[in-house]
FIVEXNU-886314 format. One record per residue (C-alpha): residue in three letters; y, x, z. Coordinates in nm, 2 decimals. Example, Ala and Ser with C-alpha at 12.3 -4.5 7.8 and 13.67 -1.06 7.14 Angstrom:
// residues 2
+--------+--------+--------+--------+
! residu !     yy !     xx !     zz !
+--------+--------+--------+--------+
!    ALA !  -0.45 !   1.23 !   0.78 !
!    SER !  -0.11 !   1.37 !   0.71 !
+--------+--------+--------+--------+
This chain:
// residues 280
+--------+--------+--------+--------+
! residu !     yy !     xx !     zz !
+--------+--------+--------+--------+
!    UNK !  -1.19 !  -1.24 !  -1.85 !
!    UNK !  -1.07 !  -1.59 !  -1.80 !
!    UNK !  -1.12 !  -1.80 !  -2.08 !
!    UNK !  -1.15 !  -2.21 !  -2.08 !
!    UNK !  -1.29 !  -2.32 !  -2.41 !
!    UNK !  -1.16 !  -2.61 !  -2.61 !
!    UNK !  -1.37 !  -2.89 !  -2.46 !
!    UNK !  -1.32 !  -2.76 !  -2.09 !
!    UNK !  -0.97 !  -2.84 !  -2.07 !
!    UNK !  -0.96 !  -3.17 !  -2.36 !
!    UNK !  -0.97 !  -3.07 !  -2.70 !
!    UNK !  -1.27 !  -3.12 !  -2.96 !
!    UNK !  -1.52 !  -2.85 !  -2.94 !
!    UNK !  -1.45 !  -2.73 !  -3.30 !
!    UNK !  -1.06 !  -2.65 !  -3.43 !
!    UNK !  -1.05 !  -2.84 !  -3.79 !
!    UNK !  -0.78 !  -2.54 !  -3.94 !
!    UNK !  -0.89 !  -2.36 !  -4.23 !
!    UNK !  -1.15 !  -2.08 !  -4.14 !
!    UNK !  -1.03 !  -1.71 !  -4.18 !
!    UNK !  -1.26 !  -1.40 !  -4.14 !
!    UNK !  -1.03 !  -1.16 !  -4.04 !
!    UNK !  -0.63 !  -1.07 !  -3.95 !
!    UNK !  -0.39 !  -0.75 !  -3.94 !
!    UNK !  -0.36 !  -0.83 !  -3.61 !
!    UNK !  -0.20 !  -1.06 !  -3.32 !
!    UNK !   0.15 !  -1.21 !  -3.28 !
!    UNK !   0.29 !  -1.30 !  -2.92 !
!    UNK !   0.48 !  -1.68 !  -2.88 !
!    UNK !   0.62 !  -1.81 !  -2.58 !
!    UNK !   0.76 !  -2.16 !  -2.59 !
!    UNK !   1.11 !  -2.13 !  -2.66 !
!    UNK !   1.22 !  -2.40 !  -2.41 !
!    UNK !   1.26 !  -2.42 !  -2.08 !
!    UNK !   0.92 !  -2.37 !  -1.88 !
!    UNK !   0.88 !  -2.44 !  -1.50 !
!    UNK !   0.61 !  -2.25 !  -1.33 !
!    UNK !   0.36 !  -2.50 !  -1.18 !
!    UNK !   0.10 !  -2.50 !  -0.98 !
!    UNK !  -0.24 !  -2.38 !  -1.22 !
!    UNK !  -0.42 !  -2.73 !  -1.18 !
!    UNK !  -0.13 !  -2.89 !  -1.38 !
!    UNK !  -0.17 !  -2.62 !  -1.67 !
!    UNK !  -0.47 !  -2.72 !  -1.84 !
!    UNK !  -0.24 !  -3.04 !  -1.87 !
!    UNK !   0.02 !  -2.92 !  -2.02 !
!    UNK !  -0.18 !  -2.72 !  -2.31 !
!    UNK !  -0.27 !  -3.11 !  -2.43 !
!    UNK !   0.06 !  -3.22 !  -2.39 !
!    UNK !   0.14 !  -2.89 !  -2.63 !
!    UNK !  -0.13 !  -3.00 !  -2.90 !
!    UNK !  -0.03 !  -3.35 !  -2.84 !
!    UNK !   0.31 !  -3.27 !  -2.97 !
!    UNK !   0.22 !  -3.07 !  -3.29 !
!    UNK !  -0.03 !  -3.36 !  -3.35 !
!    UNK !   0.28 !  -3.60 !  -3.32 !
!    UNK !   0.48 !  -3.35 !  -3.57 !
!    UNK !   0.46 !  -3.51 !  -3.88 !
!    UNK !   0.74 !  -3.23 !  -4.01 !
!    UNK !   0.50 !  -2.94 !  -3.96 !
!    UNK !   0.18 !  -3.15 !  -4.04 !
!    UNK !   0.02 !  -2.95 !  -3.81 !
!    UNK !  -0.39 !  -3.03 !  -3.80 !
!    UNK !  -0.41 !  -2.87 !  -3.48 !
!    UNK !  -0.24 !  -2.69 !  -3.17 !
!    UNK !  -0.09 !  -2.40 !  -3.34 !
!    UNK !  -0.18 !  -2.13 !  -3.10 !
!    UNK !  -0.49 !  -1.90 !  -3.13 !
!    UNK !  -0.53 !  -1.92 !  -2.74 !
!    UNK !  -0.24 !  -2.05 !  -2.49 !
!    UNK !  -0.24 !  -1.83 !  -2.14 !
!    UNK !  -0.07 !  -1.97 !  -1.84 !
!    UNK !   0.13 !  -1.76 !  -1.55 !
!    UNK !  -0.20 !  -1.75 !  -1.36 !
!    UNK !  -0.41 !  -1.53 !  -1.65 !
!    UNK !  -0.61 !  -1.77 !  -1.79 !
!    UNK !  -0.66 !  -1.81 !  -2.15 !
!    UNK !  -0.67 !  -2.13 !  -2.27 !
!    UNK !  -0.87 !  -2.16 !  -2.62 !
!    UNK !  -0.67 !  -2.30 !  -2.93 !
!    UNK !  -0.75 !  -2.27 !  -3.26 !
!    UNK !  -1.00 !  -2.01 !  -3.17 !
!    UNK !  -1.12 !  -1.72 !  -3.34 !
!    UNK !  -1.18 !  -1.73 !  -3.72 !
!    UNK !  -0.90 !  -1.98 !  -3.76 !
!    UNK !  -0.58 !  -1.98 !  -3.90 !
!    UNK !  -0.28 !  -2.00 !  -3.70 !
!    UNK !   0.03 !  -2.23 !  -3.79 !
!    UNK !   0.29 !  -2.08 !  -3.56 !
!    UNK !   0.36 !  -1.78 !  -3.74 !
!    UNK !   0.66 !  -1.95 !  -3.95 !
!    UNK !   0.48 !  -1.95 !  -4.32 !
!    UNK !   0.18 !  -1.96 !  -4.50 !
!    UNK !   0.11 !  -1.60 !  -4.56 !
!    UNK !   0.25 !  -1.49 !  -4.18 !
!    UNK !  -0.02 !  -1.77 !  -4.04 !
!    UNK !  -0.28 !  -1.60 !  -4.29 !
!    UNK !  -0.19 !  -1.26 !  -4.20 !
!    UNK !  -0.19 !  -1.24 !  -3.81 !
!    UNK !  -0.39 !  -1.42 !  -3.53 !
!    UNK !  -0.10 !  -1.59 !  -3.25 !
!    UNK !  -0.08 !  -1.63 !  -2.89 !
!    UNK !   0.14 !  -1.83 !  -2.71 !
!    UNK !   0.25 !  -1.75 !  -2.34 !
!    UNK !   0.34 !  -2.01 !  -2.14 !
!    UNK !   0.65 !  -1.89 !  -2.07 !
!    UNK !   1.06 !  -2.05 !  -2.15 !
!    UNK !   1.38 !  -1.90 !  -2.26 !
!    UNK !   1.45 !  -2.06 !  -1.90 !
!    UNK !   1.26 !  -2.14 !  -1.58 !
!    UNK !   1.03 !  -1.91 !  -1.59 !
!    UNK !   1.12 !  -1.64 !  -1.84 !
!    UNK !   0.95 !  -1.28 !  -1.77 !
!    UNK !   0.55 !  -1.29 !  -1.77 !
!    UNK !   0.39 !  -1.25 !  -1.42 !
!    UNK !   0.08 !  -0.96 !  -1.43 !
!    UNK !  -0.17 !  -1.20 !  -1.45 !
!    UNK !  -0.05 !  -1.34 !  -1.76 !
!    UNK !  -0.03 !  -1.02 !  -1.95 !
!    UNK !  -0.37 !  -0.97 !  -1.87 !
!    UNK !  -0.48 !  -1.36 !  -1.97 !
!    UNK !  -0.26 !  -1.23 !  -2.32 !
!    UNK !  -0.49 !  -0.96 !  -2.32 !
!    UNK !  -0.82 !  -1.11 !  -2.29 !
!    UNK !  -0.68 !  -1.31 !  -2.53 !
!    UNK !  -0.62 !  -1.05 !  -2.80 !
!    UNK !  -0.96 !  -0.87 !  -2.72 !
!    UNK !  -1.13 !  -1.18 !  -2.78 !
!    UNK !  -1.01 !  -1.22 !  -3.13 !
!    UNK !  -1.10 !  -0.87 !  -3.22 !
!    UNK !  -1.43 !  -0.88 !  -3.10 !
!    UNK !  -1.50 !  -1.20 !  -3.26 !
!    UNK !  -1.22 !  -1.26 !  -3.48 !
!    UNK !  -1.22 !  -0.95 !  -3.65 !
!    UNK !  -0.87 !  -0.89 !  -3.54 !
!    UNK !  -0.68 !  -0.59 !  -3.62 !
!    UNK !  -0.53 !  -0.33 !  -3.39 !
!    UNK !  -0.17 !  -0.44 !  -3.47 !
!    UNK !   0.02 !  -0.62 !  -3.18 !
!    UNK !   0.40 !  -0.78 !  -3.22 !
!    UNK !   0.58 !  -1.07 !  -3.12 !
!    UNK !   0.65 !  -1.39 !  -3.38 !
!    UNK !   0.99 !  -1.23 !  -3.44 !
!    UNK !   0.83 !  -0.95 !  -3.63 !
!    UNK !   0.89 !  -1.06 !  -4.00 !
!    UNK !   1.05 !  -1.39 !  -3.92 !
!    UNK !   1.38 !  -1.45 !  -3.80 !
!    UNK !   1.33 !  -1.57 !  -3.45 !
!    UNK !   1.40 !  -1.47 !  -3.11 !
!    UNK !   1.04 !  -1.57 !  -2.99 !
!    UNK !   0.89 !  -1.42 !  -2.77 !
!    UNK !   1.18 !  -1.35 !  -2.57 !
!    UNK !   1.34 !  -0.99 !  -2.46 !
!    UNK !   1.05 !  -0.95 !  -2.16 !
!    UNK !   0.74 !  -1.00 !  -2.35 !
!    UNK !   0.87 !  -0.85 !  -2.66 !
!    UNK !   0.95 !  -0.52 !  -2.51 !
!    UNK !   0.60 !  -0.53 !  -2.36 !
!    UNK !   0.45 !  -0.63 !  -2.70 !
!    UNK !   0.65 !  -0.32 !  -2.80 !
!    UNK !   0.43 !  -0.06 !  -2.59 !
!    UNK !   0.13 !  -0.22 !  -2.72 !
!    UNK !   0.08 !  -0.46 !  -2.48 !
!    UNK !  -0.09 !  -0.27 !  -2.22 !
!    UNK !  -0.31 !  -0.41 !  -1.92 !
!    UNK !  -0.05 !  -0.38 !  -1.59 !
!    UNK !  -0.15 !  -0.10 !  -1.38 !
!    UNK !  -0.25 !  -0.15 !  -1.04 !
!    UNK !   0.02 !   0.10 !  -0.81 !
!    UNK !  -0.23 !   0.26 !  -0.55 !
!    UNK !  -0.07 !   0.27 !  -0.23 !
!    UNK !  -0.02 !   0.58 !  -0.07 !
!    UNK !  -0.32 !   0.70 !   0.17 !
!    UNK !  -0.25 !   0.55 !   0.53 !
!    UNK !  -0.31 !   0.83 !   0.77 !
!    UNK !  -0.48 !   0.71 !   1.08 !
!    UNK !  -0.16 !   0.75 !   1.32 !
!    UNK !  -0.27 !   1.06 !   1.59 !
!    UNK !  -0.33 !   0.95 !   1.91 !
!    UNK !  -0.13 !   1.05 !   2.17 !
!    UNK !  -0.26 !   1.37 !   2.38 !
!    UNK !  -0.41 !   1.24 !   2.72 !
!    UNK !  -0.15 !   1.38 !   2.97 !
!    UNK !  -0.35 !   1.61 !   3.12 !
!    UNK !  -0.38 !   1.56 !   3.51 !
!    UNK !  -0.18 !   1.75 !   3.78 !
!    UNK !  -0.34 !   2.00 !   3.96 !
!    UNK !  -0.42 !   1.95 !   4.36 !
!    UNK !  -0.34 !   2.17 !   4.59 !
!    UNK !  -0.45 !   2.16 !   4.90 !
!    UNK !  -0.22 !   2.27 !   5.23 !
!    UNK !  -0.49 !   2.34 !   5.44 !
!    UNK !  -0.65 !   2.54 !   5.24 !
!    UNK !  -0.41 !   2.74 !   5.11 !
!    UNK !  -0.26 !   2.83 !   5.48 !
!    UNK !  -0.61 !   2.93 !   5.53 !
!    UNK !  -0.54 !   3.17 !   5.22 !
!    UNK !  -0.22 !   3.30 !   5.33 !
!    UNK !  -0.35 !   3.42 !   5.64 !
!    UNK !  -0.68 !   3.54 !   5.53 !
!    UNK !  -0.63 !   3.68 !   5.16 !
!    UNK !  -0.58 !   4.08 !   5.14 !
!    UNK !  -0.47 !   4.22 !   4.80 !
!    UNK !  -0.82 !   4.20 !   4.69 !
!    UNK !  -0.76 !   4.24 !   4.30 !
!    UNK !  -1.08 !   4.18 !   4.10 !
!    UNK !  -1.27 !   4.03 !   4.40 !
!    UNK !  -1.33 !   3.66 !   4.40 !
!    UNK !  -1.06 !   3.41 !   4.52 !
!    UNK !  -1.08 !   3.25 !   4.83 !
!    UNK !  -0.93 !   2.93 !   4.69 !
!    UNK !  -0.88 !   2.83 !   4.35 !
!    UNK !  -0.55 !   2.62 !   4.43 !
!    UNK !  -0.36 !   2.97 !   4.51 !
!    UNK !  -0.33 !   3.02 !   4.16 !
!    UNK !  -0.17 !   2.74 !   4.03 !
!    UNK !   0.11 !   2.82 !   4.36 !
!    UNK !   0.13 !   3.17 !   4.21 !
!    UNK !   0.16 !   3.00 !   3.86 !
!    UNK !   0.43 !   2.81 !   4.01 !
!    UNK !   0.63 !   3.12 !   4.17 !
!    UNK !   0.60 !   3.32 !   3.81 !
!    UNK !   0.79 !   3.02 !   3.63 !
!    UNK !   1.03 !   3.08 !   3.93 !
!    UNK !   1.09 !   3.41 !   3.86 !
!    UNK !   0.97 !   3.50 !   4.22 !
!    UNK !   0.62 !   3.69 !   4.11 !
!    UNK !   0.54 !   3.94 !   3.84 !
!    UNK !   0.26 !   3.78 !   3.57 !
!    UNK !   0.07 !   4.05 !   3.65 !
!    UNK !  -0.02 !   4.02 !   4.01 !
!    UNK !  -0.09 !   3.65 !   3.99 !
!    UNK !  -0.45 !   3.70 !   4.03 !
!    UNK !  -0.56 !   3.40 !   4.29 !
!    UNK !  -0.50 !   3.60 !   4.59 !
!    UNK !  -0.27 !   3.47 !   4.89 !
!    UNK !  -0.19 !   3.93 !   4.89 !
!    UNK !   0.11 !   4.06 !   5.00 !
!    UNK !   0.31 !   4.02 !   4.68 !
!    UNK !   0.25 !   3.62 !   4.64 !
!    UNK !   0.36 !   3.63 !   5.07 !
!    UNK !   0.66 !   3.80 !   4.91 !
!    UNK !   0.72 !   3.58 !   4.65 !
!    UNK !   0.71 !   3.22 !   4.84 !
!    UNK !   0.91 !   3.40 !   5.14 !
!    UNK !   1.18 !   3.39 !   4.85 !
!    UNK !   1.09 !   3.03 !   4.75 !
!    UNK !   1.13 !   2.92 !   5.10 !
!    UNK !   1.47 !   3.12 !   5.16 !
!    UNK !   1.54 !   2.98 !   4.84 !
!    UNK !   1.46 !   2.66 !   4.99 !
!    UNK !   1.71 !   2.74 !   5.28 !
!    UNK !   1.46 !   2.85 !   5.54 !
!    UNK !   1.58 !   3.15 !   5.75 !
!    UNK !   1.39 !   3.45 !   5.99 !
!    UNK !   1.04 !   3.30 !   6.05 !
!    UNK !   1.04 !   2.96 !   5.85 !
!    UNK !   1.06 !   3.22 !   5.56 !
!    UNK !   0.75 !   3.40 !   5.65 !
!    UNK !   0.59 !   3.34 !   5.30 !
!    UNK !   0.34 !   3.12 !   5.51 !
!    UNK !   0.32 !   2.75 !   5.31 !
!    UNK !   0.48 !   2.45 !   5.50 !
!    UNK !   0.50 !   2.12 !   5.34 !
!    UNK !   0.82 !   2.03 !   5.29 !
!    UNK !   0.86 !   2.39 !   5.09 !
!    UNK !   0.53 !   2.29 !   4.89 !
!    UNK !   0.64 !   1.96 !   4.84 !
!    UNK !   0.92 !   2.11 !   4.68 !
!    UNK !   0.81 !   2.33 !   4.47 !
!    UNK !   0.49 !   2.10 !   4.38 !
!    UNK !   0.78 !   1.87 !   4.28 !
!    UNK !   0.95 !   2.12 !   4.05 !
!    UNK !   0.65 !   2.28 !   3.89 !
!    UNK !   0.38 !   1.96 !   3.85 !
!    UNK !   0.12 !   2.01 !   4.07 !
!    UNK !   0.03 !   1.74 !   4.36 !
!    UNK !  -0.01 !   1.83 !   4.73 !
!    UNK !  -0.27 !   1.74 !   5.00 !
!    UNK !  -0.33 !   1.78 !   5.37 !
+--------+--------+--------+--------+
Protein backbone atom coordinates (compact mmCIF):
# COMPACT_ATOMS: atom_id res chain seq x y z
CA UNK A 1 0.00 0.00 0.00
CA UNK A 2 1.43 3.20 -1.14
CA UNK A 3 0.27 6.00 0.77
CA UNK A 4 2.18 9.64 1.19
CA UNK A 5 0.56 11.40 4.13
CA UNK A 6 -0.30 15.03 4.13
CA UNK A 7 2.98 16.55 5.36
CA UNK A 8 5.14 14.16 2.97
CA UNK A 9 4.20 15.74 -0.08
CA UNK A 10 3.23 19.70 1.41
CA UNK A 11 0.20 19.96 3.10
CA UNK A 12 -0.44 20.67 7.02
CA UNK A 13 -0.35 17.56 8.97
CA UNK A 14 -4.06 17.92 10.03
CA UNK A 15 -7.05 18.57 7.20
CA UNK A 16 -9.15 21.57 8.97
CA UNK A 17 -12.79 20.05 7.26
CA UNK A 18 -15.41 19.23 9.53
CA UNK A 19 -14.81 15.73 11.24
CA UNK A 20 -17.24 12.83 10.27
CA UNK A 21 -17.30 9.35 11.83
CA UNK A 22 -18.52 7.37 9.28
CA UNK A 23 -19.85 7.27 5.33
CA UNK A 24 -22.12 4.94 3.04
CA UNK A 25 -19.27 4.55 1.17
CA UNK A 26 -16.70 5.97 -1.52
CA UNK A 27 -17.18 8.09 -4.71
CA UNK A 28 -14.53 7.99 -7.63
CA UNK A 29 -13.45 11.70 -9.30
CA UNK A 30 -11.00 12.20 -11.95
CA UNK A 31 -10.17 15.69 -12.94
CA UNK A 32 -12.40 16.55 -15.64
CA UNK A 33 -9.69 18.39 -17.72
CA UNK A 34 -7.13 17.48 -19.70
CA UNK A 35 -4.35 15.52 -17.72
CA UNK A 36 -0.80 14.61 -19.21
CA UNK A 37 0.89 11.61 -17.74
CA UNK A 38 4.16 12.82 -16.20
CA UNK A 39 6.84 11.41 -14.94
CA UNK A 40 5.88 10.40 -10.84
CA UNK A 41 8.53 12.95 -9.35
CA UNK A 42 6.33 15.80 -10.80
CA UNK A 43 3.01 14.27 -9.09
CA UNK A 44 3.37 15.08 -5.66
CA UNK A 45 3.59 18.58 -7.35
CA UNK A 46 0.75 18.67 -8.94
CA UNK A 47 -1.54 17.45 -5.83
CA UNK A 48 -0.42 21.16 -4.29
CA UNK A 49 -1.07 22.86 -7.36
CA UNK A 50 -4.79 20.87 -7.01
CA UNK A 51 -5.27 22.20 -3.30
CA UNK A 52 -3.75 25.37 -4.30
CA UNK A 53 -6.54 25.91 -6.70
CA UNK A 54 -9.57 25.00 -4.38
CA UNK A 55 -7.75 27.31 -1.78
CA UNK A 56 -7.79 30.14 -4.52
CA UNK A 57 -11.72 29.26 -5.19
CA UNK A 58 -13.44 31.73 -3.41
CA UNK A 59 -16.88 30.36 -5.32
CA UNK A 60 -16.69 26.94 -3.56
CA UNK A 61 -15.04 28.35 -0.33
CA UNK A 62 -13.43 25.31 -0.18
CA UNK A 63 -11.29 24.97 3.37
CA UNK A 64 -9.30 22.33 1.97
CA UNK A 65 -8.25 20.07 -1.12
CA UNK A 66 -11.56 18.40 -1.76
CA UNK A 67 -10.45 14.90 -2.28
CA UNK A 68 -10.32 12.19 0.50
CA UNK A 69 -6.98 10.88 -1.09
CA UNK A 70 -5.64 11.85 -4.82
CA UNK A 71 -3.85 8.66 -6.60
CA UNK A 72 -1.54 9.28 -9.42
CA UNK A 73 -0.93 6.83 -12.73
CA UNK A 74 1.88 5.31 -10.77
CA UNK A 75 -0.48 3.84 -7.65
CA UNK A 76 0.27 6.01 -5.12
CA UNK A 77 -2.16 7.51 -2.93
CA UNK A 78 -1.76 10.81 -2.08
CA UNK A 79 -3.54 11.79 1.36
CA UNK A 80 -6.28 14.61 1.20
CA UNK A 81 -8.67 15.31 3.50
CA UNK A 82 -8.04 12.03 5.17
CA UNK A 83 -10.05 9.74 6.90
CA UNK A 84 -12.86 11.03 9.28
CA UNK A 85 -13.24 14.06 7.14
CA UNK A 86 -15.74 15.41 4.99
CA UNK A 87 -15.33 15.60 1.51
CA UNK A 88 -16.35 18.81 -0.63
CA UNK A 89 -16.31 17.30 -4.16
CA UNK A 90 -19.33 15.37 -4.04
CA UNK A 91 -21.57 18.38 -5.50
CA UNK A 92 -23.74 19.23 -2.18
CA UNK A 93 -23.84 19.23 1.31
CA UNK A 94 -25.52 16.04 2.05
CA UNK A 95 -23.62 14.05 -1.03
CA UNK A 96 -20.13 15.45 0.82
CA UNK A 97 -21.73 14.13 4.12
CA UNK A 98 -22.90 10.91 2.74
CA UNK A 99 -19.85 9.37 0.85
CA UNK A 100 -15.97 9.55 1.28
CA UNK A 101 -14.25 10.81 -2.47
CA UNK A 102 -11.35 9.91 -4.36
CA UNK A 103 -9.98 11.68 -7.13
CA UNK A 104 -7.79 9.86 -9.95
CA UNK A 105 -5.50 11.73 -11.50
CA UNK A 106 -6.78 11.14 -14.62
CA UNK A 107 -8.47 13.87 -17.74
CA UNK A 108 -11.31 13.76 -20.11
CA UNK A 109 -8.06 14.08 -22.42
CA UNK A 110 -4.37 13.21 -22.26
CA UNK A 111 -4.48 10.62 -20.33
CA UNK A 112 -7.97 9.29 -20.00
CA UNK A 113 -8.30 5.33 -19.04
CA UNK A 114 -6.59 4.42 -15.54
CA UNK A 115 -3.22 2.46 -15.86
CA UNK A 116 -3.28 -0.93 -13.28
CA UNK A 117 -1.33 0.70 -10.88
CA UNK A 118 -3.69 3.32 -10.29
CA UNK A 119 -6.62 1.22 -9.74
CA UNK A 120 -4.82 -0.37 -7.21
CA UNK A 121 -3.46 3.20 -5.55
CA UNK A 122 -7.73 3.81 -5.81
CA UNK A 123 -7.91 0.81 -3.93
CA UNK A 124 -5.65 1.29 -1.15
CA UNK A 125 -7.23 4.29 -1.05
CA UNK A 126 -10.79 3.05 -0.43
CA UNK A 127 -9.44 0.27 2.08
CA UNK A 128 -7.88 2.87 4.01
CA UNK A 129 -11.06 4.73 4.63
CA UNK A 130 -12.86 1.69 5.73
CA UNK A 131 -10.47 0.59 8.04
CA UNK A 132 -10.08 3.80 9.56
CA UNK A 133 -12.77 5.86 8.26
CA UNK A 134 -15.42 3.66 8.90
CA UNK A 135 -16.36 3.58 5.33
CA UNK A 136 -19.03 1.66 3.91
CA UNK A 137 -19.00 -1.19 1.28
CA UNK A 138 -20.64 1.03 -1.37
CA UNK A 139 -18.38 2.10 -4.30
CA UNK A 140 -19.64 4.62 -7.41
CA UNK A 141 -18.34 7.29 -9.28
CA UNK A 142 -19.31 11.27 -8.49
CA UNK A 143 -22.00 10.92 -11.26
CA UNK A 144 -23.96 8.63 -9.04
CA UNK A 145 -26.74 11.12 -7.73
CA UNK A 146 -25.33 14.25 -9.37
CA UNK A 147 -25.56 15.12 -12.78
CA UNK A 148 -22.00 14.82 -13.99
CA UNK A 149 -19.99 12.88 -16.30
CA UNK A 150 -17.12 12.47 -13.69
CA UNK A 151 -15.39 9.98 -13.51
CA UNK A 152 -15.31 9.37 -17.04
CA UNK A 153 -16.71 6.12 -19.17
CA UNK A 154 -13.18 4.00 -18.15
CA UNK A 155 -13.23 4.32 -14.44
CA UNK A 156 -16.87 4.47 -14.16
CA UNK A 157 -17.45 1.09 -15.77
CA UNK A 158 -14.71 -0.15 -13.40
CA UNK A 159 -16.33 1.50 -10.45
CA UNK A 160 -19.34 -0.42 -11.79
CA UNK A 161 -17.85 -4.03 -11.01
CA UNK A 162 -16.88 -2.88 -7.73
CA UNK A 163 -13.78 -1.68 -8.32
CA UNK A 164 -11.76 -4.72 -8.22
CA UNK A 165 -7.87 -5.07 -7.69
CA UNK A 166 -6.50 -5.91 -11.59
CA UNK A 167 -5.54 -9.43 -11.91
CA UNK A 168 -2.21 -10.40 -12.70
CA UNK A 169 -2.56 -12.81 -16.29
CA UNK A 170 -0.15 -15.77 -15.40
CA UNK A 171 1.64 -16.63 -18.40
CA UNK A 172 1.37 -19.81 -19.75
CA UNK A 173 4.08 -22.55 -18.38
CA UNK A 174 7.31 -22.25 -20.71
CA UNK A 175 8.23 -25.79 -21.44
CA UNK A 176 11.96 -26.24 -21.48
CA UNK A 177 12.35 -26.65 -25.36
CA UNK A 178 13.59 -30.65 -25.94
CA UNK A 179 16.89 -31.03 -26.91
CA UNK A 180 17.74 -32.30 -29.95
CA UNK A 181 18.51 -36.25 -30.00
CA UNK A 182 22.40 -36.65 -30.33
CA UNK A 183 22.78 -38.19 -33.86
CA UNK A 184 23.81 -41.27 -32.91
CA UNK A 185 27.27 -42.29 -34.55
CA UNK A 186 27.68 -44.49 -37.75
CA UNK A 187 28.78 -47.77 -37.33
CA UNK A 188 32.48 -48.89 -38.60
CA UNK A 189 33.05 -51.57 -40.53
CA UNK A 190 36.10 -52.82 -41.04
CA UNK A 191 37.24 -54.38 -44.70
CA UNK A 192 39.70 -56.43 -43.41
CA UNK A 193 37.97 -57.95 -41.19
CA UNK A 194 34.98 -58.70 -42.69
CA UNK A 195 36.97 -60.43 -45.84
CA UNK A 196 38.46 -62.38 -43.07
CA UNK A 197 34.61 -63.23 -42.26
CA UNK A 198 33.55 -64.08 -45.71
CA UNK A 199 36.15 -66.55 -46.12
CA UNK A 200 36.07 -68.03 -42.76
CA UNK A 201 32.36 -67.85 -41.42
CA UNK A 202 30.20 -71.33 -42.02
CA UNK A 203 26.46 -71.09 -41.32
CA UNK A 204 27.19 -71.40 -37.78
CA UNK A 205 23.60 -70.16 -36.40
CA UNK A 206 23.66 -69.72 -32.56
CA UNK A 207 27.50 -69.94 -32.36
CA UNK A 208 29.34 -66.72 -31.65
CA UNK A 209 30.15 -64.22 -34.49
CA UNK A 210 33.41 -63.94 -35.77
CA UNK A 211 33.11 -60.20 -36.22
CA UNK A 212 30.56 -57.90 -34.95
CA UNK A 213 30.69 -55.52 -38.13
CA UNK A 214 29.01 -58.47 -40.33
CA UNK A 215 25.92 -57.64 -38.83
CA UNK A 216 25.42 -54.29 -39.54
CA UNK A 217 26.51 -55.44 -43.60
CA UNK A 218 23.77 -58.08 -43.19
CA UNK A 219 21.51 -55.14 -41.70
CA UNK A 220 22.35 -53.34 -44.70
CA UNK A 221 21.49 -56.22 -47.31
CA UNK A 222 17.90 -56.84 -45.38
CA UNK A 223 17.01 -52.96 -46.05
CA UNK A 224 18.09 -53.96 -49.69
CA UNK A 225 15.85 -56.52 -49.97
CA UNK A 226 18.81 -58.94 -50.76
CA UNK A 227 18.60 -61.18 -47.24
CA UNK A 228 15.74 -62.65 -45.38
CA UNK A 229 15.46 -60.95 -41.56
CA UNK A 230 15.72 -64.16 -40.32
CA UNK A 231 19.08 -65.39 -41.37
CA UNK A 232 20.81 -62.15 -40.47
CA UNK A 233 22.51 -63.65 -37.54
CA UNK A 234 26.30 -62.06 -37.66
CA UNK A 235 27.55 -64.79 -39.77
CA UNK A 236 29.52 -64.16 -43.15
CA UNK A 237 27.24 -68.07 -44.05
CA UNK A 238 26.31 -68.96 -47.33
CA UNK A 239 23.02 -66.94 -47.48
CA UNK A 240 24.74 -63.36 -46.55
CA UNK A 241 27.60 -64.60 -49.63
CA UNK A 242 24.36 -64.89 -51.60
CA UNK A 243 23.00 -61.79 -50.67
CA UNK A 244 26.05 -59.23 -51.35
CA UNK A 245 26.86 -61.50 -54.71
CA UNK A 246 23.44 -59.68 -55.58
CA UNK A 247 24.50 -56.30 -54.16
CA UNK A 248 27.67 -56.48 -56.18
CA UNK A 249 25.84 -57.59 -59.45
CA UNK A 250 23.55 -55.04 -58.47
CA UNK A 251 26.53 -52.89 -58.35
CA UNK A 252 27.43 -54.02 -62.01
CA UNK A 253 30.01 -56.57 -61.17
CA UNK A 254 29.95 -59.70 -63.33
CA UNK A 255 31.41 -63.71 -63.02
CA UNK A 256 33.97 -63.44 -60.23
CA UNK A 257 33.83 -59.68 -59.06
CA UNK A 258 30.30 -60.95 -57.96
CA UNK A 259 31.57 -63.66 -55.76
CA UNK A 260 29.78 -62.29 -52.61
CA UNK A 261 33.37 -61.69 -51.36
CA UNK A 262 33.46 -57.69 -50.03
CA UNK A 263 35.65 -55.26 -52.24
CA UNK A 264 35.70 -51.68 -51.43
CA UNK A 265 34.27 -49.91 -53.91
CA UNK A 266 30.98 -52.32 -53.45
CA UNK A 267 31.20 -51.53 -49.64
CA UNK A 268 31.77 -48.12 -50.19
CA UNK A 269 28.68 -48.14 -51.91
CA UNK A 270 26.55 -49.65 -49.96
CA UNK A 271 28.11 -48.06 -46.69
CA UNK A 272 27.09 -44.93 -48.59
CA UNK A 273 23.50 -45.94 -49.04
CA UNK A 274 22.79 -47.62 -45.80
CA UNK A 275 24.94 -45.23 -43.07
CA UNK A 276 27.65 -47.08 -41.90
CA UNK A 277 31.48 -45.93 -42.38
CA UNK A 278 34.23 -48.09 -43.91
CA UNK A 279 37.86 -48.95 -42.86
CA UNK A 280 40.89 -50.74 -44.19
Amino acid sequence: MAIVRRADWGAPATSPATYIGSTHGVKIHYLGTAYTSRPHAQCAAYVRQIRASHLANKKEGYVDVAYNFLVCEHGTAYEGRGVRRRTGANGTAALNSRDYAVCALLGSSGLTKPTDAMLHGIRDAIEELRKHGGAGTWVGGHRDGHPTSCPGDALYDWTKRGAPRPTVEEEPEQKPPTPPRPTPPKPVVDLSKLIAAAKADPPRKGTPVSYYGVKTVEAALVAEGLLAREVADGHYGTATVLAYAAWQRRCGYKGNDADGKPGPASLEKLAKKRGFTVTA
